[in-house]
N, CA, C and O atoms as a GROMACS GRO file, in nm:
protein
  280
    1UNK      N    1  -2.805  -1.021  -3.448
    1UNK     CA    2  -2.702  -0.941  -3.511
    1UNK      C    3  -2.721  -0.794  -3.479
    1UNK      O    4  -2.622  -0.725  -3.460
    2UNK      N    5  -2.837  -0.745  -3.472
    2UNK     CA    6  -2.888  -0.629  -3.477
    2UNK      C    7  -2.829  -0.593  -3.307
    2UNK      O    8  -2.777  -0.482  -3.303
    3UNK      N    9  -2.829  -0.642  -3.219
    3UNK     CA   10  -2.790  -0.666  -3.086
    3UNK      C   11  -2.614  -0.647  -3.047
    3UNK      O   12  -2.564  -0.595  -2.947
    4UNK      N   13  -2.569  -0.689  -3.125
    4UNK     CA   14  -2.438  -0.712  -3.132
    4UNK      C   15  -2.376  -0.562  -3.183
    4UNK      O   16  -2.287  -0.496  -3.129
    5UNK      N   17  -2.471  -0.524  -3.329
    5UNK     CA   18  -2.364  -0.387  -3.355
    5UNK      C   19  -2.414  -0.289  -3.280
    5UNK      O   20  -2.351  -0.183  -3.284
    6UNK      N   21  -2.536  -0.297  -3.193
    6UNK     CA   22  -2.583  -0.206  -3.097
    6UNK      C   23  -2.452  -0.193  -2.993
    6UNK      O   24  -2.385  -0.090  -2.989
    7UNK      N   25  -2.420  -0.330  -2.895
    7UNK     CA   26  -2.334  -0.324  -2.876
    7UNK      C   27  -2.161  -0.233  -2.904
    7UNK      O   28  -2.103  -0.144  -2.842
    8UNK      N   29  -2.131  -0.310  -3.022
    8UNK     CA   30  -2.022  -0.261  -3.078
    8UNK      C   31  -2.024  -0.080  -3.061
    8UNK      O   32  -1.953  -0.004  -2.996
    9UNK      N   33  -2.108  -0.064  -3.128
    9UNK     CA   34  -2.135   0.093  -3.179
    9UNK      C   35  -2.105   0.142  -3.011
    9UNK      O   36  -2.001   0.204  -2.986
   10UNK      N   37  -2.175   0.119  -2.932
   10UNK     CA   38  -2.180   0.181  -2.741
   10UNK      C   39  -2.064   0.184  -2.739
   10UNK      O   40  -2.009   0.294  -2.736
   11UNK      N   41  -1.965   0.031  -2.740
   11UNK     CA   42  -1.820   0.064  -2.667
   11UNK      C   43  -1.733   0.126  -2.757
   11UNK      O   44  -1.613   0.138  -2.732
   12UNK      N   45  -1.790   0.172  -2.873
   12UNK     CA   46  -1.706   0.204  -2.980
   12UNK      C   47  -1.730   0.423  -2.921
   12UNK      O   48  -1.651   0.517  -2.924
   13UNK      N   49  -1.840   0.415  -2.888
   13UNK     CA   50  -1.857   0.533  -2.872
   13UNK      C   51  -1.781   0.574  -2.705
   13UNK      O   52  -1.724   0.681  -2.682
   14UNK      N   53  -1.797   0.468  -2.610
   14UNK     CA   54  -1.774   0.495  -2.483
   14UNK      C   55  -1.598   0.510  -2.491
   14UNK      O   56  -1.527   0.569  -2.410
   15UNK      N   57  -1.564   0.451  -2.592
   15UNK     CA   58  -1.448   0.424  -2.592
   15UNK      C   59  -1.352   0.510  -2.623
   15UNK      O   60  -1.242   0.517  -2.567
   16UNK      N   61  -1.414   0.623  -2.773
   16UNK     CA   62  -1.404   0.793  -2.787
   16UNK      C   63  -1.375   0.880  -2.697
   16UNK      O   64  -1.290   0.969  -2.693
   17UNK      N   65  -1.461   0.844  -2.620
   17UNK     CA   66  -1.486   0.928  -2.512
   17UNK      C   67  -1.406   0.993  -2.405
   17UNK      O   68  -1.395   1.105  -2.356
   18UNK      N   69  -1.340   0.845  -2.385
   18UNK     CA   70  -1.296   0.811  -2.305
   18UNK      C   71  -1.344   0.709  -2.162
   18UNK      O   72  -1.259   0.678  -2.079
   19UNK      N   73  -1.477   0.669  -2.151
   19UNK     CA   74  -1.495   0.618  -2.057
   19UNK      C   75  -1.479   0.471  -2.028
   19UNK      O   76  -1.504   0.413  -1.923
   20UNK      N   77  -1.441   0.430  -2.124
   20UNK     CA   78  -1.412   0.267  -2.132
   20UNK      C   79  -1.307   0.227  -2.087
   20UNK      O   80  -1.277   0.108  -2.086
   21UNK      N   81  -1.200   0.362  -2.024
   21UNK     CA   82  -1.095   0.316  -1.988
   21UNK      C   83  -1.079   0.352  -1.813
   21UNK      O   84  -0.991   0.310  -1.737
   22UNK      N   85  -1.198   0.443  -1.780
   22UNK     CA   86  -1.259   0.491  -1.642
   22UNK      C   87  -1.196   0.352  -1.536
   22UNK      O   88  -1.103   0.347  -1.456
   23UNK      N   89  -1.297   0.248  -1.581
   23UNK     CA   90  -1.261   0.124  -1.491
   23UNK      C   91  -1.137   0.055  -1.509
   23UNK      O   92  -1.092  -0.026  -1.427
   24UNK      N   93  -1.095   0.080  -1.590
   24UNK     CA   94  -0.931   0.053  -1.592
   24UNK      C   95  -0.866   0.114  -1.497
   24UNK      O   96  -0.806   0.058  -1.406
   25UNK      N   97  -0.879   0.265  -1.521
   25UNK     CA   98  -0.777   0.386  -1.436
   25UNK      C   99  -0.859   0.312  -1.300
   25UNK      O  100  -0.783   0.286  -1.207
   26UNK      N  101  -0.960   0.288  -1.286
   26UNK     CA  102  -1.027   0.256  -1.111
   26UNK      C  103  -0.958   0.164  -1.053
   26UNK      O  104  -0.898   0.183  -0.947
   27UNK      N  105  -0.959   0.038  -1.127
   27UNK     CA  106  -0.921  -0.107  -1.071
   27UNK      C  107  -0.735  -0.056  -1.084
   27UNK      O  108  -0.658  -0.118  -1.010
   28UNK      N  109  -0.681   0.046  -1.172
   28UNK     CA  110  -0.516   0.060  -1.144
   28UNK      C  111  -0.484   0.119  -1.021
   28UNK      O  112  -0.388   0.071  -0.959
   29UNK      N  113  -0.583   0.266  -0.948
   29UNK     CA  114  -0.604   0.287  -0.846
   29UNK      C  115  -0.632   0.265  -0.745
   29UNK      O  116  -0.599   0.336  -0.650
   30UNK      N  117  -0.721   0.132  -0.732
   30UNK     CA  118  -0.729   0.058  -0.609
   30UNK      C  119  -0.601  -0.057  -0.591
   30UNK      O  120  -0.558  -0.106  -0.487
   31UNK      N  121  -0.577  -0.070  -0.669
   31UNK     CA  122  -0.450  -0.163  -0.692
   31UNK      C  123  -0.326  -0.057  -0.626
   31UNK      O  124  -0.272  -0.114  -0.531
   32UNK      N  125  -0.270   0.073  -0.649
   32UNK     CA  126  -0.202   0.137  -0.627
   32UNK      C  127  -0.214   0.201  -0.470
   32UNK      O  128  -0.128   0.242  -0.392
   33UNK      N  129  -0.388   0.188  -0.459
   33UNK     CA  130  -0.413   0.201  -0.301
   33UNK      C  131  -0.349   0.092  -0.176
   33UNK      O  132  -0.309   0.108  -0.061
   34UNK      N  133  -0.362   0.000  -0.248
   34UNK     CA  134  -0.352  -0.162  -0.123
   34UNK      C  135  -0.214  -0.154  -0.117
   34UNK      O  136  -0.152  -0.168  -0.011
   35UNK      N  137  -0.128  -0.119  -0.296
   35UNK     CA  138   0.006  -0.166  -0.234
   35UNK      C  139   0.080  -0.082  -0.148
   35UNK      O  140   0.186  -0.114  -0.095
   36UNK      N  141   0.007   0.056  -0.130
   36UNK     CA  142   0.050   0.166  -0.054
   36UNK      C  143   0.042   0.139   0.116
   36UNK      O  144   0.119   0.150   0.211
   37UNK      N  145  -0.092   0.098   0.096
   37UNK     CA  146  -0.140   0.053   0.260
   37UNK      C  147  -0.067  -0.094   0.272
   37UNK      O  148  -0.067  -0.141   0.386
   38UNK      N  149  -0.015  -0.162   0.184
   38UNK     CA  150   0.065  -0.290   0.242
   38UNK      C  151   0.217  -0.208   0.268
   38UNK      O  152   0.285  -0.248   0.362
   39UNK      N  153   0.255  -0.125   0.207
   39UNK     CA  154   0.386  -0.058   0.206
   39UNK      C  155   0.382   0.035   0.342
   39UNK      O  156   0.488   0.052   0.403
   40UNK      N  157   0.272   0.089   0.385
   40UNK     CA  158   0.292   0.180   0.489
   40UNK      C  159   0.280   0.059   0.597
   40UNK      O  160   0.364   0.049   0.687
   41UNK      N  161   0.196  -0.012   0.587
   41UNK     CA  162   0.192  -0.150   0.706
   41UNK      C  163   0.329  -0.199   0.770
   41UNK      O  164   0.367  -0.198   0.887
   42UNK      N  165   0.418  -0.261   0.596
   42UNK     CA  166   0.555  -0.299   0.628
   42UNK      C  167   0.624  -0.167   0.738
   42UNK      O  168   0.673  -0.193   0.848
   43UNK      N  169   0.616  -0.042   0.686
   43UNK     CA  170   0.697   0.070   0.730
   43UNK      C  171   0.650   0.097   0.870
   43UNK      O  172   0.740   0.155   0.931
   44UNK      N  173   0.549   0.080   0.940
   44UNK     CA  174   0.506   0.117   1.079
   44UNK      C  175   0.555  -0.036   1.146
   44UNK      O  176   0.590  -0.036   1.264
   45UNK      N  177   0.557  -0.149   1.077
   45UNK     CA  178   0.599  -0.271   1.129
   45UNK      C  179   0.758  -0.264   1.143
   45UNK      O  180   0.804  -0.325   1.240
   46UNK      N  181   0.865  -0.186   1.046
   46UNK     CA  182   1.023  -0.149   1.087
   46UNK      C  183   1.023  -0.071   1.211
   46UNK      O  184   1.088  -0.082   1.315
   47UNK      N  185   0.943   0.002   1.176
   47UNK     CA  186   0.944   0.155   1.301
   47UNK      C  187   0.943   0.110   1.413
   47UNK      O  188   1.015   0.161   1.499
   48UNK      N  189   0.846  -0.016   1.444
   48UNK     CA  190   0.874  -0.069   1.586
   48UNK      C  191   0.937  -0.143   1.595
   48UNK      O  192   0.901  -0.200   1.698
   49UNK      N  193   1.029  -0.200   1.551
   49UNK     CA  194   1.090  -0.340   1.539
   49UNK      C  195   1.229  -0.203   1.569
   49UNK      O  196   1.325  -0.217   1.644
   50UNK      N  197   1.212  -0.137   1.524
   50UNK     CA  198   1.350  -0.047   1.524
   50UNK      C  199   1.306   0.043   1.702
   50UNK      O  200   1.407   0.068   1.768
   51UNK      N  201   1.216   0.070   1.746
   51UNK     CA  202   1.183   0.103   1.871
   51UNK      C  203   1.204   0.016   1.962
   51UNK      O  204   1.247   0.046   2.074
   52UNK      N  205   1.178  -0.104   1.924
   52UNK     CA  206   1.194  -0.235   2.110
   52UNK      C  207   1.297  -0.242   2.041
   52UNK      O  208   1.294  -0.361   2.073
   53UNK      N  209   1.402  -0.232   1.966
   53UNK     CA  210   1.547  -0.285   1.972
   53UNK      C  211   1.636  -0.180   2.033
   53UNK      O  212   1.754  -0.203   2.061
   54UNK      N  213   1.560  -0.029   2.058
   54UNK     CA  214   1.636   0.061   2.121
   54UNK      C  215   1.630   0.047   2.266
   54UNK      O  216   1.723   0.047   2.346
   55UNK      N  217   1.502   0.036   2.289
   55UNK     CA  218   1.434   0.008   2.405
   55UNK      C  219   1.555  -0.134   2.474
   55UNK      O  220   1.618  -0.147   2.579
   56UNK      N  221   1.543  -0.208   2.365
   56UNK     CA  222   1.594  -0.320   2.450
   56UNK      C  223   1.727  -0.332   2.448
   56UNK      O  224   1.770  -0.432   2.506
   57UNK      N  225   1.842  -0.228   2.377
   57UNK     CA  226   1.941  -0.211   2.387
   57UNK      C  227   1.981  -0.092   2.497
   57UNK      O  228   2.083  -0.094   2.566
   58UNK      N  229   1.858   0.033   2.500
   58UNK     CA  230   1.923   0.057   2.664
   58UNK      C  231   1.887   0.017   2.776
   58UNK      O  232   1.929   0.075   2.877
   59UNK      N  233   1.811  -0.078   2.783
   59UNK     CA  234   1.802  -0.161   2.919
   59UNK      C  235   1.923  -0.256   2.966
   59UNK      O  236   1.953  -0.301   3.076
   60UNK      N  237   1.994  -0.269   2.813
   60UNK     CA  238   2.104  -0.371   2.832
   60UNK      C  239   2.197  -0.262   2.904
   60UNK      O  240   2.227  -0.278   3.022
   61UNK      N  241   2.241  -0.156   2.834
   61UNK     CA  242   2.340  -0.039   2.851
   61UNK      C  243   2.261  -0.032   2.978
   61UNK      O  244   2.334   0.060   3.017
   62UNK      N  245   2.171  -0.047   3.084
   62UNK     CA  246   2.152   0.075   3.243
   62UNK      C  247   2.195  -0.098   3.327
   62UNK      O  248   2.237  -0.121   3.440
   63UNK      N  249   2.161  -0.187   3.218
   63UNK     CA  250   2.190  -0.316   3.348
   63UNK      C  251   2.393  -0.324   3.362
   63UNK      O  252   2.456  -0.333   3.467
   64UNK      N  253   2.440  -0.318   3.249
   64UNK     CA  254   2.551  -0.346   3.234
   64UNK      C  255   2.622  -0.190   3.329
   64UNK      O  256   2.734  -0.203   3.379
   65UNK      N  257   2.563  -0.084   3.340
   65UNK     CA  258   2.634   0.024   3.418
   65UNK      C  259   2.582   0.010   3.521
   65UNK      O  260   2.613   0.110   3.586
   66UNK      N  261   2.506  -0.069   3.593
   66UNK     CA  262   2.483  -0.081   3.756
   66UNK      C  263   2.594  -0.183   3.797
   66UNK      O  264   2.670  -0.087   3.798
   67UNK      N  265   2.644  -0.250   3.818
   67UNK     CA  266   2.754  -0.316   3.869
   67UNK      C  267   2.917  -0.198   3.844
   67UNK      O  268   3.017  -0.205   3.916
   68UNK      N  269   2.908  -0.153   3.789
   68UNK     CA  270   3.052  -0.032   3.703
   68UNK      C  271   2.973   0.069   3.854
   68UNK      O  272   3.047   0.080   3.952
   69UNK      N  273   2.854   0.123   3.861
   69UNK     CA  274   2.825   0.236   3.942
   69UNK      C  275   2.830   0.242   4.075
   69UNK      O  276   2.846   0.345   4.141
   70UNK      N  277   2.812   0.093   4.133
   70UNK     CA  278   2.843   0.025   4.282
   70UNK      C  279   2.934   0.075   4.368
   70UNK      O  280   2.952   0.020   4.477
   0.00000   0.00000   0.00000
């Protein structure tokens, strides 16, 4: 028993404090990190998907004006 309100009393004090909520704010921040780096991942993955479709739309536009340029 004596163990237990030792306990209690610590997170009761850490908790004042403020530090009991430290690893909260940590684990919300690494959480807010990944979905950023999954969000910038998606966004560099459009960026090229939007680059070879330019790429591959003016190759269409220089093939389709060589027969017109003849």
């Amino acid at each position: 028993m004596g163990r237990l309100t030792a306990v209690l009393a610590l997170v009761s004090c850490l908790g004042g404090c403020g530090l009991a909520g430290s690893g909260t704010a940590a684990t919300a921040g690494a959480t807010s990190e990944a979905q950023q780096a999954a969000q910038a991942t998606q966004a560099e993955a459009r960026v090229k998907q939007q680059i070879d479709a330019s790429y591959q739309q003016a190759a269409e536009q220089r093939r389709a004006a060589e027969p017109d340029g003849r």
